[in-house]
ZAMARGU-4260 file (C-alpha; in steps of 0.2 Angstrom, whole numbers, plus 5000, padded with zeros to 4 digits):
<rodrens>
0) 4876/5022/4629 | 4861/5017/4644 | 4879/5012/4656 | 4885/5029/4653 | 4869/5035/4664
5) 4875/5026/4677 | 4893/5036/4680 | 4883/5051/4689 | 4873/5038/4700 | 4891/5029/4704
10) 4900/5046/4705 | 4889/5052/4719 | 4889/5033/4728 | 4907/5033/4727 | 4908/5053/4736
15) 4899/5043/4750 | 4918/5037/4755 | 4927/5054/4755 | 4912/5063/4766 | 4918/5068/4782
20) 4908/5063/4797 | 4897/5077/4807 | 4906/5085/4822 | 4900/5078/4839 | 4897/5095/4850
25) 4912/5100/4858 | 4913/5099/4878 | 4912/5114/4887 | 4928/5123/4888 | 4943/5122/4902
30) 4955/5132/4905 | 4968/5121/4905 | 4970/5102/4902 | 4984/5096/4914 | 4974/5082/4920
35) 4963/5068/4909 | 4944/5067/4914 | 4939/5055/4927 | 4925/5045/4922 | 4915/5029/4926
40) 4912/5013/4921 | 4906/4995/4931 | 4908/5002/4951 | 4923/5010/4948 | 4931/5026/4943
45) 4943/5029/4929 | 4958/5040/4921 | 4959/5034/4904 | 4963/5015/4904 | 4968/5015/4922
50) 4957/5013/4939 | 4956/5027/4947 | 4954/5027/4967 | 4950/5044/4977 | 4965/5046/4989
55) 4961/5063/4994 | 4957/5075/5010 | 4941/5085/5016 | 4943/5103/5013 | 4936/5116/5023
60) 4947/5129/5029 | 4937/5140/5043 | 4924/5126/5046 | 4904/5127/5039 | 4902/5141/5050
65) 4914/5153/5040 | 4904/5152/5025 | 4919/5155/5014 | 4925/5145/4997 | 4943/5144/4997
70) 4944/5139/4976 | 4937/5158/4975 | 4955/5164/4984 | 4967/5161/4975 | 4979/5166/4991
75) 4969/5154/5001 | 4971/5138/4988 | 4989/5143/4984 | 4995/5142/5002 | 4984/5124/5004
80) 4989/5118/4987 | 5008/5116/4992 | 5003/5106/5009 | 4992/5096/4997 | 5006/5091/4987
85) 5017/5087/5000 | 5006/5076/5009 | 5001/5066/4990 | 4981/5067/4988 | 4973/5068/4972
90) 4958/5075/4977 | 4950/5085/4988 | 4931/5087/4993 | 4924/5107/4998 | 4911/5109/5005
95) 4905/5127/5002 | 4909/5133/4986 | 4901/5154/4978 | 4893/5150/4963 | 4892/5167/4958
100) 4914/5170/4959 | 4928/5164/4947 | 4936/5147/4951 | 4948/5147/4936 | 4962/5151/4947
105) 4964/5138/4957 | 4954/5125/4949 | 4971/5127/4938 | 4982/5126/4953 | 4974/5111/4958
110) 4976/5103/4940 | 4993/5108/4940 | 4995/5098/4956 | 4985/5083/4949 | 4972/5085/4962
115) 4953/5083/4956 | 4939/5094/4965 | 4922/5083/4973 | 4909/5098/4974 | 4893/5100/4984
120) 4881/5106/4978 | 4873/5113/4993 | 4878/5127/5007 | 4872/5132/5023 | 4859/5144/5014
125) 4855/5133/5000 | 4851/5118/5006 | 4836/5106/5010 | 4829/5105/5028 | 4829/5088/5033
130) 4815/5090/5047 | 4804/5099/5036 | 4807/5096/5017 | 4794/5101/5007 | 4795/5118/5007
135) 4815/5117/5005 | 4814/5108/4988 | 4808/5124/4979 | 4814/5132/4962 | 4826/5147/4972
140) 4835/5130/4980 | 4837/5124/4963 | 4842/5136/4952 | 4859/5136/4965 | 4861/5119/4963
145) 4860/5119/4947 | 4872/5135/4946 | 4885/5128/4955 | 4887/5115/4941 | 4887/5126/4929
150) 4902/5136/4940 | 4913/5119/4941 | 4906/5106/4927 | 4918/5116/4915 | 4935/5111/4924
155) 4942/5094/4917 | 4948/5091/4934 | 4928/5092/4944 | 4926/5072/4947 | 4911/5071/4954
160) 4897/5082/4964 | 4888/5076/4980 | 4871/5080/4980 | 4868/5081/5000 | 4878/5079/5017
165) 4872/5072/5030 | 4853/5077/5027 | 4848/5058/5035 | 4856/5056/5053 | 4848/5045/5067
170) 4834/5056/5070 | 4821/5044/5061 | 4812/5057/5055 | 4825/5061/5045 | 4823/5048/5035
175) 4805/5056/5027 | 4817/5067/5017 | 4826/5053/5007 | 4815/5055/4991 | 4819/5075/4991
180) 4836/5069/4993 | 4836/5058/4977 | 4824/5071/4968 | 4839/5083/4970 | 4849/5067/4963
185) 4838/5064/4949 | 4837/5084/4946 | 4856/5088/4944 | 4860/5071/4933 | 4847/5077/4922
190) 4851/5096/4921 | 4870/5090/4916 | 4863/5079/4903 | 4849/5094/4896 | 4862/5105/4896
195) 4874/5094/4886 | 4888/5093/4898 | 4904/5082/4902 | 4895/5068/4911 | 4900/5072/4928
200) 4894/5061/4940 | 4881/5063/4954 | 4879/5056/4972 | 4876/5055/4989 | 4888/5056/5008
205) 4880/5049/5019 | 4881/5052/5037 | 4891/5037/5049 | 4872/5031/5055 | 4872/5012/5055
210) 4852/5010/5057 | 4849/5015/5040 | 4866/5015/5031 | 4860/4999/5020 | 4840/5007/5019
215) 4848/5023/5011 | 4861/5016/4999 | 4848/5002/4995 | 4834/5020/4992 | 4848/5028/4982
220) 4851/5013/4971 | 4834/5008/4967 | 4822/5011/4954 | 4824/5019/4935 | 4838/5022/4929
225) 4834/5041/4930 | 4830/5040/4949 | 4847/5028/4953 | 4863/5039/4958 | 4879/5037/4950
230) 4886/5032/4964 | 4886/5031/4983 | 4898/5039/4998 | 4895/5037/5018 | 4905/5042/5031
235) 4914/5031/5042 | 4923/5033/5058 | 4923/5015/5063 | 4941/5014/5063 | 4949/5018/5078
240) 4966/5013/5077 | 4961/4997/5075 | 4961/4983/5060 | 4949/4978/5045 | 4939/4966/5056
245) 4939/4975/5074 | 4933/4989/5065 | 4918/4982/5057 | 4925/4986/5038 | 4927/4966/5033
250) 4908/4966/5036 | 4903/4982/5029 | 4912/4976/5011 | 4903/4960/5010 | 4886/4969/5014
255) 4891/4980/4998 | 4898/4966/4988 | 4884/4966/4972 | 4879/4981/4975 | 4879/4987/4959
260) 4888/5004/4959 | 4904/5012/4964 | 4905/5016/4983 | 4919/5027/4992 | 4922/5034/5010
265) 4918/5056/5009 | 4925/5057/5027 | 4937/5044/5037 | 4947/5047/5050 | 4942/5043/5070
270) 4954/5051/5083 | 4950/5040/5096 | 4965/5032/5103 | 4977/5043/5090 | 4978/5042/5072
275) 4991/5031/5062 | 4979/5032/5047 | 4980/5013/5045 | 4963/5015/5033 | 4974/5018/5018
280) 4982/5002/5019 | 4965/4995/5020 | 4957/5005/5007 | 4973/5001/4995 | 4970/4982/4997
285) 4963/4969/4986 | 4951/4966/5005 | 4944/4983/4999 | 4946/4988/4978 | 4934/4975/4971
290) 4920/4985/4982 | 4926/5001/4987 | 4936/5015/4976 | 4946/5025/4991 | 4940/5037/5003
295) 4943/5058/5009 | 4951/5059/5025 | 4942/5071/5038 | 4949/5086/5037 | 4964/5097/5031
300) 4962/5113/5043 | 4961/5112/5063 | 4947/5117/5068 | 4938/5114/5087 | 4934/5099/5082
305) 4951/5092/5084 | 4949/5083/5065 | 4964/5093/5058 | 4981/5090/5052 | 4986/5108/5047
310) 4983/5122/5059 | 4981/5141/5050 | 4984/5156/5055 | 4983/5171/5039 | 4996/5165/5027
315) 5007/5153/5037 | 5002/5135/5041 | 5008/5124/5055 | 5007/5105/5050 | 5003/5095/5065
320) 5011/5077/5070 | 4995/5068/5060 | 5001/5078/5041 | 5016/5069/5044 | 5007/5050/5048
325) 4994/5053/5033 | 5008/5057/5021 | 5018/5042/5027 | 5003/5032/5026 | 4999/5037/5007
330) 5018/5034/5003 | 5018/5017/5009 | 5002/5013/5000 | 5001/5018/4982 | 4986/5015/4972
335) 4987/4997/4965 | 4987/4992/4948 | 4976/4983/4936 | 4957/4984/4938 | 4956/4980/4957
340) 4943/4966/4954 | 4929/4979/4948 | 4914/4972/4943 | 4910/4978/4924 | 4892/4981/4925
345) 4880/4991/4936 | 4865/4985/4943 | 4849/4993/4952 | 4843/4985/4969 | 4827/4983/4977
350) 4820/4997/4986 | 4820/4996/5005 | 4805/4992/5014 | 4795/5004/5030 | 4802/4999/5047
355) 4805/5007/5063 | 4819/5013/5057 | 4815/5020/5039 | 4799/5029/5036 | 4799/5027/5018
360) 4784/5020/5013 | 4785/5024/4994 | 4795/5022/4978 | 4791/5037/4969 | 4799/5053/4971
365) 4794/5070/4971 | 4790/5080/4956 | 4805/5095/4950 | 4796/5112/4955 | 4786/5116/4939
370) 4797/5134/4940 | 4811/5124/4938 | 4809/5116/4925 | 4815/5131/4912 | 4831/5128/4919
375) 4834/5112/4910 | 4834/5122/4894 | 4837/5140/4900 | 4849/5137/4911 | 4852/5143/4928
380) 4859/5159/4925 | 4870/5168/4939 | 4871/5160/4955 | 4865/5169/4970 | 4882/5165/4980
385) 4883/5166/5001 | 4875/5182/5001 | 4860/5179/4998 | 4843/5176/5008 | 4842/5158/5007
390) 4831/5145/4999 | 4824/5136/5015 | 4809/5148/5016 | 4806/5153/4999 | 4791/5140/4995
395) 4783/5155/4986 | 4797/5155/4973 | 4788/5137/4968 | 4787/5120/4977 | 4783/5101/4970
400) 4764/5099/4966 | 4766/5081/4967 | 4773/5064/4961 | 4784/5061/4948 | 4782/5046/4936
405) 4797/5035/4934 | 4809/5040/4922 | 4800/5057/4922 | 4818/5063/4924 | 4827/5057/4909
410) 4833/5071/4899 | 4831/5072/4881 | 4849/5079/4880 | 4866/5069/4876 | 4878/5073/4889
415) 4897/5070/4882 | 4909/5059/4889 | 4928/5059/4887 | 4929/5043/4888 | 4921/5039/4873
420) 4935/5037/4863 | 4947/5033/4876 | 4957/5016/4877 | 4946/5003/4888 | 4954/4999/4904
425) 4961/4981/4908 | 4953/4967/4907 | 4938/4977/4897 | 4936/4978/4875 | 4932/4993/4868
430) 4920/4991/4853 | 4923/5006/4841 | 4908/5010/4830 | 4912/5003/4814 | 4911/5014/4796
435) 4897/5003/4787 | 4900/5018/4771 | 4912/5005/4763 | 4902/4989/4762 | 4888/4998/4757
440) 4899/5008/4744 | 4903/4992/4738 | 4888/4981/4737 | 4884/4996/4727 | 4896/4995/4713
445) 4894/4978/4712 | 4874/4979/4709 | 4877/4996/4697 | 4891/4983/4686 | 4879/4971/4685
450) 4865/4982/4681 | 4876/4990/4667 | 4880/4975/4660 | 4863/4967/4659 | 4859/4983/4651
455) 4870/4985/4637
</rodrens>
């Protein structure tokens, strides 16, 4: 009769097997999705199993000084989604983007394409100042960061925000607003992982300087985990019609060899002595994929610059001799296959030392804006767009009070992944967690047998 006891306890081991697992929280809704997230993993990018390099265009119909976002027009994105197409990219980087408008419509356009979107972050009104920028980083600043996110992290096909343009040039002075630079790093990484979002990754373009390109990739790769990008972009206009080694680039991938995460190019694309677009060639070769994960070529629209491959005029769009030449060039230079020679892991680097050319004479960054910090919990709520007043001069709205501790910025969120259960790419082994329920189900019923029949 005592082993008859024992059926209730063995009953409720055994319903241990049939319980179903708790639901992981869902991502944030899309749309629509045509195209698989692009995630990371090593120094490299991926779509599912495969390598994914950027092989894109820099989008900014009208220039910085139009102020305009051409994902909020759906007439504006249709008409450039059709010469995008034609010409073969899979992404495209805009500068300006409303925070406050819809983006559904051509965020879907541009899925439908299989083109991926690269955001900043910033605007002309919104925006830190690079000569003074203290009073910049303040709570109004980051509240449109941080609403920009939440306008474009919901699209499967946002790859990737940048975090600044440009903000360190050759005026060495500039280089004093490299930590407000990572703060706003360290600030919109931890934002996507409070709020529970797709893990969309955060970084920096830097501008084509060469006194401090090494000091500032070395700055944005340094220190905790919470401080380090995910990864880093420069522009490079070294290649004149040249080669790999006249134009410096065999030199700059062995000074980014081991640098520990994945690098690409946010604007190529000199027009000194024409443009046959040989950097594609180059970016595609095994000289270039263990290193670098492609590039954006400056830019899509004519502007007075002389940049452009397309000039506009309303609805109708003339395609200059260099759409054809870029187009050739990403024809006869597909994106290889296999893993590239990616390196696996990522690694920080050390912190660049103060010298005439870096006035960075500390690791620790700037504190997130005490005003600000409801945000990671509240959210950011509606953006204020490009009509607004502008964040460069509201310090009142709240302003760092001081240092930040190292890995004061990790969040205490769990931002999803989607590649979490995806297949690993080549070369790599995915480990899937593994159900412990039936061993321990049966290590069970073997000690509750045993039990019983010492018992009877």
């Amino acid at each position: 009769m005592r082993s008859l006891t024992l059926m209730p306890v063995l009953a409720t081991v055994l319903s241990l097997g049939t319980a179903k697992p708790t639901p992981t929280k869902p991502e944030p809704p899309s749309k629509r999705a045509s195209l698989p997230t692009v995630t990371m993993s090593g120094n490299a990018f991926w779509q599912g199993k495969d390598r994914f390099y950027i092989r894109g265009i820099d989008y900014q119909p009208g220039g910085s000084s139009a102020m305009a976002d051409p994902l909020a027009d759906p007439n504006v994105c249709k008409r450039d989604i059709a010469e995008f197409k034609k010409l073969g990219v899979n992404t495209v980087r805009v500068y300006i983007t409303d925070n406050s408008a819809n983006h559904d419509e051509c965020m879907n356009e541009l899925a439908d394409a299989g083109i991926y979107a690269i955001i900043d972050a910033n605007n002309p009104l919104y925006s830190l100042n690079r000569l003074d920028p203290g009073p910049s980083y303040n709570t109004l600043y980051l509240q449109s960061v941080f609403a920009t996110i939440d306008a474009f992290i919901k699209y499967d096909n946002t790859l990737a925000f940048f975090s600044g343009n440009e903000v360190i040039n050759d005026n060495v002075n500039s280089t004093l607003a490299a930590p407000y630079v990572k703060a706003v790093t360290r600030d919109m990484r931890q934002y996507i992982k409070s709020r529970n979002y797709r893990s969309v990754p955060v970084g920096y373009s830097a501008a084509d300087v060469a006194q401090n390109r090494m000091q500032l990739a070395h700055y944005m790769n340094c220190g905790t985990d919470d401080e380090r990008s995910d990864f880093f972009a420069f522009n490079d206009y070294s290649w004149c019609n040249t080669n790999f080694h006249e134009s410096g680039w065999d030199q700059k991938v062995k000074n980014f060899t081991g640098y520990g995460i994945a690098i690409f190019l946010s604007e190529y694309g000199c027009i000194t002595n024409g443009r046959d677009f040989g950097e594609v060639k180059a970016l595609m070769s095994s000289d270039m994929t263990p290193v670098y994960s492609g590039g954006l070529m400056y830019e899509y629209a004519l502007e007075d610059n002389g940049y452009g491959i397309v000039k506009i005029d309303g609805d109708k769009v003339e395609e200059q001799p260099e759409f054809k030449k870029f187009a050739s060039a990403l024809s006869a230079n597909p994106a290889p296959t296999g893993d590239g020679g990616f390196t696996s892991t990522t690694k920080a680097v050390a912190c660049p030392t103060k010298d005439a050319n870096w006035l960075v004479d500390t690791t620790l960054l700037p504190a997130i804006p005490e005003n600000a910090k409801k945000f990671m919990t509240d959210g950011a709520g509606t953006g204020p767009g490009l009509k607004g007043s502008g964040s460069q001069n509201a310090a009142d709205s709240g302003t760092s009070a001081g240092d930040a501790q190292p890995g004061s910025g990790a969040a205490s969120g769990s931002s999803s992944s989607s590649s979490e259960n995806a297949a690993a790419p080549a070369g790599r082994v995915a480990l899937a967690g593994i159900d412990k329920a039936p061993f321990v189900i049966t290590g069970l019923v073997m000690l509750l047998t045993l039990t019983g029949t010492l018992l009877l």
